[in-house]
C-alpha positions as CSV (number, residue, x, y, z in Angstrom):
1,X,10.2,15.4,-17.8
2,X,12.4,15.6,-15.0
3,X,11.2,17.3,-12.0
4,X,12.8,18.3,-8.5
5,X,10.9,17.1,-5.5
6,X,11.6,17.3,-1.8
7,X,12.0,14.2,-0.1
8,X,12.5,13.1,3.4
9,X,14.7,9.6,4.0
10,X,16.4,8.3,7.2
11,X,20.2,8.8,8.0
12,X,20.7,5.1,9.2
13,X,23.9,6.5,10.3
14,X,26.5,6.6,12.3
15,X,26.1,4.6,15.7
16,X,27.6,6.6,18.5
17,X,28.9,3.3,21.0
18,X,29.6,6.3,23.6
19,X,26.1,6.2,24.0
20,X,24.0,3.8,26.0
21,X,22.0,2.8,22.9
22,X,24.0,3.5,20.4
23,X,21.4,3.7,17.2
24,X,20.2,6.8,19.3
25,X,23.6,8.8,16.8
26,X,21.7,8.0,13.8
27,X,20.9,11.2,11.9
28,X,17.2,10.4,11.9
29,X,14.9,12.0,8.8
30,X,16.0,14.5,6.8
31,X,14.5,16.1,4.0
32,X,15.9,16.9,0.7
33,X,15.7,17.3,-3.1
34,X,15.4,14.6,-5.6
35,X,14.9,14.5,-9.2
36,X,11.5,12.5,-10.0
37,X,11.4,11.4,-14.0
38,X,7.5,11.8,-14.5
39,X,7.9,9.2,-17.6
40,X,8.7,6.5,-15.4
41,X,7.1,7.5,-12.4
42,X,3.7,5.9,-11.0
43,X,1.3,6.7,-8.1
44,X,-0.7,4.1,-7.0
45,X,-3.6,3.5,-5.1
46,X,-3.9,0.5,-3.3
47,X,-6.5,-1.6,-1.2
48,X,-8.7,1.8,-0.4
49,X,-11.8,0.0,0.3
50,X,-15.1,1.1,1.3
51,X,-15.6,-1.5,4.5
52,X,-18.6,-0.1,4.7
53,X,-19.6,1.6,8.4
54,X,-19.2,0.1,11.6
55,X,-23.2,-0.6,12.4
56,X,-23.2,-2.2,9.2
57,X,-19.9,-4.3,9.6
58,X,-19.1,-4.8,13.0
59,X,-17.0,-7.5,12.9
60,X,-14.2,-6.3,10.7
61,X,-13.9,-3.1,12.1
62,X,-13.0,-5.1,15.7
63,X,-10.6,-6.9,14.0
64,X,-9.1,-4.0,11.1
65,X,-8.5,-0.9,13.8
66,X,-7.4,1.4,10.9
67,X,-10.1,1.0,9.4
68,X,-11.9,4.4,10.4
69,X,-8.7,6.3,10.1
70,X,-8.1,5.0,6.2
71,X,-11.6,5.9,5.2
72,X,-11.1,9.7,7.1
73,X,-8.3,9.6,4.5
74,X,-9.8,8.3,1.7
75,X,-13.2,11.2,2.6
76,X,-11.0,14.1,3.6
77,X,-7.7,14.2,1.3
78,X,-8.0,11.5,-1.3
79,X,-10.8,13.6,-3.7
80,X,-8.5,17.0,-4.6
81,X,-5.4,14.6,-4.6
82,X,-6.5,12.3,-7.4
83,X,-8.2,15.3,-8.8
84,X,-4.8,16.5,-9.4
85,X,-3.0,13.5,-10.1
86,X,-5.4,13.1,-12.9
87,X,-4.8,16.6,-14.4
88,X,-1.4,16.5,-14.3
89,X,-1.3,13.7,-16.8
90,X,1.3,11.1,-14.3
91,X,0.2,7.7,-14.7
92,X,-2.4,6.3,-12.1
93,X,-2.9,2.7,-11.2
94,X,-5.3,1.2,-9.1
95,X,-4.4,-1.9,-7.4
96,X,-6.9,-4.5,-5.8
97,X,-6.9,-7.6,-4.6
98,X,-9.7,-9.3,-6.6
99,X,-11.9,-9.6,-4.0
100,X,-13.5,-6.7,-4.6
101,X,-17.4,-6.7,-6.3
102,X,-16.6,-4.8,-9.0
103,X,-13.5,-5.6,-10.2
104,X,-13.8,-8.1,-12.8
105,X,-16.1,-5.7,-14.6
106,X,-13.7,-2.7,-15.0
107,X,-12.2,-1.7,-18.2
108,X,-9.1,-1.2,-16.3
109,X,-8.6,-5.0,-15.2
110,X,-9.8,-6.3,-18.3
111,X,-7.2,-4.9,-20.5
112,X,-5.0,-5.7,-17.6
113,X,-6.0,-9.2,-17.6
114,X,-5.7,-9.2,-21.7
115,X,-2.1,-7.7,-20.9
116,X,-1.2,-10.8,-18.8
117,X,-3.7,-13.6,-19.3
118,X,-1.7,-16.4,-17.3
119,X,-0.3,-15.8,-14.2
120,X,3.1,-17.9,-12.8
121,X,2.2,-20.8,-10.4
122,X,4.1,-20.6,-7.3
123,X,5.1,-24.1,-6.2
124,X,3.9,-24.8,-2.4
125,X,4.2,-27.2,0.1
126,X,1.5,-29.7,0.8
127,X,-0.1,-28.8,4.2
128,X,-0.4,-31.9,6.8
129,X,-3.0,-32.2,9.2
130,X,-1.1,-30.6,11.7
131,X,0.0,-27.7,9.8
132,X,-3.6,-27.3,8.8
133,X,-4.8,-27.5,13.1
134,X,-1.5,-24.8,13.0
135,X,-3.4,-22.6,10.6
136,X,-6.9,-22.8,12.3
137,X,-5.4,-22.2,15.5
138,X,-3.4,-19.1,14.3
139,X,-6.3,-17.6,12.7
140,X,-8.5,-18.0,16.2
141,X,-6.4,-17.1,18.7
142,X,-4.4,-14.0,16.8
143,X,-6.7,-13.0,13.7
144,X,-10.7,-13.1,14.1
145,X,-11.7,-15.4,16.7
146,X,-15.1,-15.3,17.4
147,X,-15.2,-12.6,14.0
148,X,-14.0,-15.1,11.3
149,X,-18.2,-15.2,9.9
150,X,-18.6,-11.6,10.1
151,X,-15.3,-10.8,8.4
152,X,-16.0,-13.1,5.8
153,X,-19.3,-11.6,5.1
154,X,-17.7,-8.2,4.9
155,X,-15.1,-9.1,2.4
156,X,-17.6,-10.5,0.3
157,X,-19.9,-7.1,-0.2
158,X,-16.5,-5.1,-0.4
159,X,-15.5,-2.6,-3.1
160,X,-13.4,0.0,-4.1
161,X,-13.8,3.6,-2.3
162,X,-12.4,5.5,-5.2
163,X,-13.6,3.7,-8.0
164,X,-11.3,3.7,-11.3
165,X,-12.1,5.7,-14.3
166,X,-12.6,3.5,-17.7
167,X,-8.8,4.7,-18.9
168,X,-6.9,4.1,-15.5
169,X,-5.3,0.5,-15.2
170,X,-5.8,-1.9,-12.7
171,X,-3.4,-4.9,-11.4
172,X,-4.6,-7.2,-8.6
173,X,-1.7,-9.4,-8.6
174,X,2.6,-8.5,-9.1
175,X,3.0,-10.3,-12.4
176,X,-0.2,-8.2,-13.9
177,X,1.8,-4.7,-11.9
178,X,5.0,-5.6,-13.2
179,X,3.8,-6.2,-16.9
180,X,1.8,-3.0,-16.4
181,X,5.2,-1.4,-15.5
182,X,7.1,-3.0,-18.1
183,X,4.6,-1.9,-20.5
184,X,5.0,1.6,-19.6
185,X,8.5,1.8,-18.5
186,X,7.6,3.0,-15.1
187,X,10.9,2.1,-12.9
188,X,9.2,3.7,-9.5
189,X,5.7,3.5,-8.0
190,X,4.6,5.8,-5.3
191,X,1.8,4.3,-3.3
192,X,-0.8,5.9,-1.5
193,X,-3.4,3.3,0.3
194,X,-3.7,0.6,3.2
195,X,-1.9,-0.3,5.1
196,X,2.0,0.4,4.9
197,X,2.8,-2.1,7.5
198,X,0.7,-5.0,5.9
199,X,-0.6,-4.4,2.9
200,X,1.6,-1.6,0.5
201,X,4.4,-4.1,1.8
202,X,4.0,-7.8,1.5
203,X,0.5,-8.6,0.1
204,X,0.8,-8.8,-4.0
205,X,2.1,-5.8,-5.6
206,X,3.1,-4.4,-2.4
207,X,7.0,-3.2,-1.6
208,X,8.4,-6.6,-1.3
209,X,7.5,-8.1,-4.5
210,X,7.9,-4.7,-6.6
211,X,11.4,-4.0,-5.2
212,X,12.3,-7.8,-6.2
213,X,11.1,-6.9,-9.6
214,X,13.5,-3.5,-9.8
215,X,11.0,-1.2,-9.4
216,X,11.8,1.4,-6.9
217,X,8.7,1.8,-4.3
218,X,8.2,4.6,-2.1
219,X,5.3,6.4,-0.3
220,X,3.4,9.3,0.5
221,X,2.8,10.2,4.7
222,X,-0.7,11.7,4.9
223,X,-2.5,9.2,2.0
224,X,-1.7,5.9,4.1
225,X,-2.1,4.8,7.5
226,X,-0.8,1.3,9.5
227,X,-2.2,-1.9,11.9
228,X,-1.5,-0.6,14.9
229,X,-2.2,-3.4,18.3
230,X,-2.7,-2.4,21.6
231,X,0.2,-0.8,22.4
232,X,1.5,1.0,19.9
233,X,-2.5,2.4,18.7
234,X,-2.1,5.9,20.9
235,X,0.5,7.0,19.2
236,X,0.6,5.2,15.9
237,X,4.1,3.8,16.6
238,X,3.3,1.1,13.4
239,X,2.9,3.8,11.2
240,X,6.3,5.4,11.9
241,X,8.0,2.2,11.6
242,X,6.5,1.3,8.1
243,X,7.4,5.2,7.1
244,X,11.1,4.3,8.3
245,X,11.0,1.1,6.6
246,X,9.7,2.1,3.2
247,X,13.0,4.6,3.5
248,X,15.6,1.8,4.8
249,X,14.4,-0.4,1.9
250,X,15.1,1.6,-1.2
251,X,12.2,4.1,-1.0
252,X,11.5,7.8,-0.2
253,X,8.9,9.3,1.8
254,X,7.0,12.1,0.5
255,X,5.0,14.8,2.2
256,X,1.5,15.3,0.5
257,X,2.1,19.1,-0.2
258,X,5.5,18.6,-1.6
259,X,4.1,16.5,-4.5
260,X,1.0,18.8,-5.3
261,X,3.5,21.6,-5.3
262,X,6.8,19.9,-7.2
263,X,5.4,16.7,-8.9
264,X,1.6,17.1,-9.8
């Protein structure tokens, strides 16, 4: 069934060089209808963890600063969404990244895992010792520092937030995403989840890899947030940058409303 939707994109035209900067003519967002094919249309749900709370997991939430706004998400507008999504019959897939406890127990993954029982070995380099010091180095001085213990210990008591009912699918890696999509004939996945500048875009099954596969990947504002740093955490600045990105790179942007109204 074809259904009209609003969408907003981003006019990455024209540059005006009679201004100083002169990306500042672009048209910016604009919103407008689109026709969405609920056949071959997928929303996802990706990496929305319960990290437990900060008392109990100190050291990834002073590493992970989204962390509290992605659970205020997945508490406040994440229940009545899903609620809909799952009455309006559009498919729903659950993506993880196998680190979570509970995952190799769900119905969902093991028919996924039936569905694609070998997964394609990615040929890769031989680290040397100095690329190995590289690595350790990287991870201290930008990643966890004096955190990498508590992080670890985090990951390993992790689990889903919003757990997957018995008849929902769920892909941890692209090749089991892409044969879910095959399966199905789903040509474009809407993601909701964490986080749309890390995550939703280059970890498996993210933007990157789905786009490579044809699948057209876009996103919905108010069910994701980013990894902001220092300076750009005030204002969320990352956020706005992965919103224009999933637009620039074959994608829409939807506003939550305009698919509970149009879509679901």
């Amino acid at each position: 069934m074809i259904k009209i939707v609003p969408a907003l994109t981003y006019q990455q035209y024209d540059a005006d060089y009679s201004l100083p900067h002169p990306g500042e003519g672009y048209g910016g967002w604009k919103k407008g209808d689109i026709p969405i094919d609920t056949e071959h249309t997928a929303i996802s749900v990706m990496h929305a963890w319960d990290n437990g709370t900060l008392k109990e997991q100190e050291a990834i939430y002073r590493v992970c600063e989204y962390i509290p706004r992605g659970a205020e998400i997945i508490k406040d507008r994440f229940p009545l969404f899903l609620e809909k999504v799952r009455e309006s019959g559009i498919k729903l897939i659950h993506i993880g990244s196998l680190s979570e406890k509970s995952v190799m127990s769900l119905p969902g993954y093991i028919r996924t895992s039936e569905l694609c029982p070998e997964e394609e070995k990615r040929e890769v380099i031989e680290p040397d010792d100095t690329l190995r010091k590289l690595r350790e180095i990287h991870t201290e001085r930008v990643l966890y520092g004096h955190n990498t213990q508590g992080v670890a210990k985090a990951r390993a008591v992790r689990d889903f937030a919003i757990m997957p009912r018995d008849d929902e699918d769920v892909a941890c890696t692209t090749r089991q995403l892409f044969e879910l999509c095959k399966r199905d004939r789903i040509s474009h996945l809407i993601y909701t989840g964490f986080a749309i500048n890390a995550c939703l875009t280059m970890s498996p099954c993210g933007m990157l890899d789905m786009t490579r596969h044809g699948i057209m990947c876009s996103i919905i504002k108010e069910l994701t947030t980013a990894v902001e740093n220092k300076e750009s955490c005030r204002r969320e600045e990352h956020k706005e940058y992965g919103l224009w990105a999933f637009s620039l790179w074959g994608g829409y942007v939807f506003l939550q409303m305009d698919i509970e109204e149009n879509l679901l």
